[in-house]
N, C-alpha and C positions, 0 to 999 in steps of 0.2 A: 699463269703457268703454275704445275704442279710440280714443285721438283723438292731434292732433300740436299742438304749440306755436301752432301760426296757428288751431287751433279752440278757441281758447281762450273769444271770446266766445260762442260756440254751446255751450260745453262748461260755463260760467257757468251760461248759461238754463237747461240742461238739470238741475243740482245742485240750481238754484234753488228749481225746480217740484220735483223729487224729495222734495227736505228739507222742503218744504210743505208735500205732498201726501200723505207719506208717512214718510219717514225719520227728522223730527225727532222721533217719538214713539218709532222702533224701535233707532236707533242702530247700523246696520247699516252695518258696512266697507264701505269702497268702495275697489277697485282700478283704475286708471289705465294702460294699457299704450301705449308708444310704440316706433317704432322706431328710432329716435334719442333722446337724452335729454331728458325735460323740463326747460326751462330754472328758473332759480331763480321767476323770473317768476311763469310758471304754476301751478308747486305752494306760491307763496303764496296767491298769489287762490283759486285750488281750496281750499286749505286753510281758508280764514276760512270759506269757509259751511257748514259742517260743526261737530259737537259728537264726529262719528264717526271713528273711525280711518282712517286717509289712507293707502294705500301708491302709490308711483309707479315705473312697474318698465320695464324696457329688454326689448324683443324681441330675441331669439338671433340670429342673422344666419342661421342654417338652419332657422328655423319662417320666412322673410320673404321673405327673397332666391330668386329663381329657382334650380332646382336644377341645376347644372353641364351633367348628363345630357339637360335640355331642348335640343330642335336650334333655338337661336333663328331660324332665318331661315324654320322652319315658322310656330313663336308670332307669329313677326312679320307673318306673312302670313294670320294667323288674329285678329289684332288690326287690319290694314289691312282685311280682309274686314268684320268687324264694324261699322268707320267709314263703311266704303261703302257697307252696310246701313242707315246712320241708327240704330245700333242708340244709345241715352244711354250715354256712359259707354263703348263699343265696346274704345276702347283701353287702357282703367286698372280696376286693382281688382281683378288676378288675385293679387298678393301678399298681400292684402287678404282675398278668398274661400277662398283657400286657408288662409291663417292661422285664419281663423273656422270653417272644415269641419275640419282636423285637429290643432291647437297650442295655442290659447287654454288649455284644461282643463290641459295638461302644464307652464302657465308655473308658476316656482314659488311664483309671490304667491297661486297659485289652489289650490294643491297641499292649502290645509288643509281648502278649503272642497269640502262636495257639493252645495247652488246656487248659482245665480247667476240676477242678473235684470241682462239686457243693456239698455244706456241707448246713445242716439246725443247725438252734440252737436245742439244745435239742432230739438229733438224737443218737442212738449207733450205732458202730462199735465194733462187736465182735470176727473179726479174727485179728492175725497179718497180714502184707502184707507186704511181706520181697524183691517184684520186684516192677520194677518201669512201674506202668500202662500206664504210657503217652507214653514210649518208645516199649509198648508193641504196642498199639494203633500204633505209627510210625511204627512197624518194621513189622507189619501185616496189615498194611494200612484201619485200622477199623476209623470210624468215628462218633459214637456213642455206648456209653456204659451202661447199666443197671444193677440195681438189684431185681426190682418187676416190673411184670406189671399184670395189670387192669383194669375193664372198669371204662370210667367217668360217670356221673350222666349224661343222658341223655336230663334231663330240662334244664340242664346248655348249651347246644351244640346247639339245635332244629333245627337252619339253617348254621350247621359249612358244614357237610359233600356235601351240595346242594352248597356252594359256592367254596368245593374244586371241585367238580367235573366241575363245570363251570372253575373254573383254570387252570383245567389239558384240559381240550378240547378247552382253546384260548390257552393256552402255552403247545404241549403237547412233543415239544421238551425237557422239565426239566425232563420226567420221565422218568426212568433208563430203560432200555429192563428189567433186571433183578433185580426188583425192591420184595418189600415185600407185596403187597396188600392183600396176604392173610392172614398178619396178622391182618391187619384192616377191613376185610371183607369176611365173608361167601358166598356172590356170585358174586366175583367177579368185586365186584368196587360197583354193585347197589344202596346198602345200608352200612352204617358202623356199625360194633359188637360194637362201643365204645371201643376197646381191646385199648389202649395206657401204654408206657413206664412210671413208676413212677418218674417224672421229680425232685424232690428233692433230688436223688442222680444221677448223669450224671458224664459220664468222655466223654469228648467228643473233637471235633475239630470244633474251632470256626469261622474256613477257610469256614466249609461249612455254619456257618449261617450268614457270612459276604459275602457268593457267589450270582451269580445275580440270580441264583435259587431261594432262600429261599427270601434273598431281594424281588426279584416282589412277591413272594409269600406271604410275610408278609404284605406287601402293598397292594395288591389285599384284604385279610381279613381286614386290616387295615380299608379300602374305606366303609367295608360296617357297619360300628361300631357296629360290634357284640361280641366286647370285653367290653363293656359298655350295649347296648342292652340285649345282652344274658348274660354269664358268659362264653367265650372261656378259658379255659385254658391253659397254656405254653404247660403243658403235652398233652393234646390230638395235638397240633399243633406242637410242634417240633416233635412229634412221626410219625404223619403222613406227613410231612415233608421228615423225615429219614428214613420211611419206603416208599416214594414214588419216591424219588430225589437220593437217594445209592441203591449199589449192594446189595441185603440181606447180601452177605458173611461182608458187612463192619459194621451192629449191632453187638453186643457184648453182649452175657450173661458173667456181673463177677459174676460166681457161684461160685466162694470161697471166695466172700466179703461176712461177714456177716453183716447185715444192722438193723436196726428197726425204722421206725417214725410212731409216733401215735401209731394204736397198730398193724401196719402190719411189717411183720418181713421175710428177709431172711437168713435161715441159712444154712452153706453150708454141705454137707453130705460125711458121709465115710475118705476116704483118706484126704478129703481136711477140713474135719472138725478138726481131728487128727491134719494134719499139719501145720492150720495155728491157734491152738490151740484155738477155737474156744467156747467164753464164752454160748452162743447160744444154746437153745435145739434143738435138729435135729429135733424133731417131730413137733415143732413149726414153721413152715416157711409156708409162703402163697402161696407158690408154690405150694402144693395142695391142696388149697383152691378150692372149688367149682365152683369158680367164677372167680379164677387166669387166666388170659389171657396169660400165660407160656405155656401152650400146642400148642397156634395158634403161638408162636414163633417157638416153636421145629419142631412142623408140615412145617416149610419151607425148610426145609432140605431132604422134602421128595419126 
């Protein structure tokens, strides 16, 4: 989890329901990253609801901070743009996005581990979850896991999808034969639907985003500072990433997690609502949302 000293009560709830729901039975570490240091405070309270090992770890000042090379008075004109847009959030969260698309995997707290299931402060979990996803992930050779996906705000992206395609045709050894692009794309690579994976809950393997795939690839985006310029998101980039670099069969819908942050919600249905007793209204889940990008995932199976 990526959270700071003031998200401490969102970061409580979030432990809370984990270790309920999940963790008290698996005992599974849990890493804490700030970019400032946790105060004594917080890594006591964090610490009591736990049976599990605790670590609480400082970001680098060069996986966070703006990189020198950026021409701020463009970024700044590209964050004043985005405000006059009405875009949420327009002007914050590029140190943030950028830290989640290319550092998190390199910290050293993560260095021993190959997954990780990404937690936000202030998030629910509504099922129990009585198997252990990481070993599900191993034993089915999956590499990426979700529970919503979406488009992004389009003004935030404007020249993401014209640099990946330039990516893919100098490097176009990285892309899978059987790869996903129609979930990212109505005709075929052309153009991008904006469809991405809701990157605040992942259960993933961080093998592939420490592989020399994702590596040049982060670097390539990197070069052209449009994590700063524009607003790149982790989510549109690890998504397009994993739907371009993996077999489709290795994404993963967990459709019997049930999820919510902010006000978008998965809940899971039927049997698996029933059994993983599930606090969740079935009728409320953004899976049928008008706008859920959940059908161009299902549609690859077809």
């Amino acid at each position: 989890m990526l959270a700071r000293n003031s998200d401490l009560n969102g970061v409580i709830s979030s432990v809370e329901q984990m270790e309920a729901k999940f963790n008290r039975n698996f005992k599974y570490p849990w890493v804490f990253l700030n970019d400032e240091p946790f105060s004594v405070d917080f890594k006591r309270r964090v610490s009591v609801l736990t049976d599990a090992d605790v670590s609480f770890g400082l970001i680098p000042r060069e996986s966070w901070v703006q990189p020198d090379w950026i021409d701020e008075s463009r970024a700044q004109e590209g964050r004043n743009k985005l405000v006059r847009q009405g875009v949420i959030y327009g002007g914050n969260y590029r140190n943030m996005c950028r830290f989640n698309s290319g550092f998190f995997f390199r910290h050293e707290l993560l260095a021993p581990y190959k997954y990780y299931w990404r937690v936000e402060p202030d998030v629910r979990y509504y099922c129990d979850v009585d198997y252990d996803p990481f070993l599900f992930m191993q034993d089915h050779d999956k590499i990426y896991g979700f529970t919503i996906a979406m488009p992004e705000w389009e003004a935030t992206i404007p020249s993401l999808w014209s640099t990946v395609k330039n990516f893919i045709s100098e490097y176009p050894q990285y892309v899978s034969p059987d790869n996903s692009m129609d979930f990212l794309s109505d005709n075929a690579g052309d153009s991008y639907n904006m469809c991405h994976f809701w990157s605040n809950f992942e259960i993933a393997d961080m093998d592939f985003w420490r592989s020399e795939a994702y590596m040049k690839f982060f670097e390539y985006l990197e070069a052209t500072g449009g994590f700063y310029y524009e607003r790149w998101g982790d989510a549109p980039v690890h998504s397009i990433a994993a739907a371009l670099f993996t077999r489709k069969d290795q994404i993963h819908f967990f459709k019997d997690m049930g999820y919510k942050h902010a006000e978008f919600a998965h809940c899971p249905q039927g049997k698996q609502w029933r059994e993983g007793h599930c606090s969740c209204d079935p009728n409320d889940s953004f899976d049928f949302a008008i706008n859920s990008c959940l059908r161009h995932f299902m549609r690859l199976d077809d």
